[in-house]
N, C-alpha and C positions, 0 to 999 in steps of 0.2 A: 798616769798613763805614759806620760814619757820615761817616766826610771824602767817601765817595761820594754817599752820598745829599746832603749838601751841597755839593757842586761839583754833580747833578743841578737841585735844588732853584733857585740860583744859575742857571744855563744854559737853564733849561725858558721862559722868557718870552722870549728872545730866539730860541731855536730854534722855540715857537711862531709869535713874529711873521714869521721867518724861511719857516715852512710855510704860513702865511696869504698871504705874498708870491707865493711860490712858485705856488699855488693860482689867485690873480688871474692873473698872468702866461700861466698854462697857457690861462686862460679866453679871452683876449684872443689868444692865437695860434690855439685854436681858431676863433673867430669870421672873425679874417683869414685864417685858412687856406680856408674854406669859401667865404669872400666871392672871394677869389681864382682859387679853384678853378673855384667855378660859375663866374665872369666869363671863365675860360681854355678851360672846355669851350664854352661860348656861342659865344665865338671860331672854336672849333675846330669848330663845325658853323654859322658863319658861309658866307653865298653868296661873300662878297668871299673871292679866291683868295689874294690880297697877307693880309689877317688871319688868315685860317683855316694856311697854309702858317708864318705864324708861330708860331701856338698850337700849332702839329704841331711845330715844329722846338724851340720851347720844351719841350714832354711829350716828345719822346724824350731830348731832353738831360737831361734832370730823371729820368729813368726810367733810363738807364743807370748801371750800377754803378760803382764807381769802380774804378780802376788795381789798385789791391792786391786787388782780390776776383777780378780774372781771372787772377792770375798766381798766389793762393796755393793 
């Protein structure tokens, strides 16, 4: 019981900073993810036919499931 608590003990700062990383990361995909989104919807109820047909042809590619989910 103690060689556990001591390999814990040992392990807890690194899996902390590990979970701190992790944390930032998540934050910053959110932000891009939003930034992106909004800018792909704008697109998508853009007047220009050439932007708006792209941001359409992007969101259903994006939206469709992959290969293994229609066949299992």
């Amino acid at each position: 019981m103690l060689q556990s608590l001591d390999i814990i003990s040992k392990a807890l700062p690194n899996l902390l900073l590990g979970a701190g990383i992790t944390l930032q990361l998540t934050a910053i995909a959110i932000v891009i993810g939003m930034i992106a989104g909004s800018l792909i919807g704008i697109a998508r109820l853009s007047p220009s036919r050439l932007l708006s047909l792209a941001a359409r042809c992007y969101i259903d590619f994006s939206e469709a499931p992959p290969c293994w989910c229609k066949f299992s």
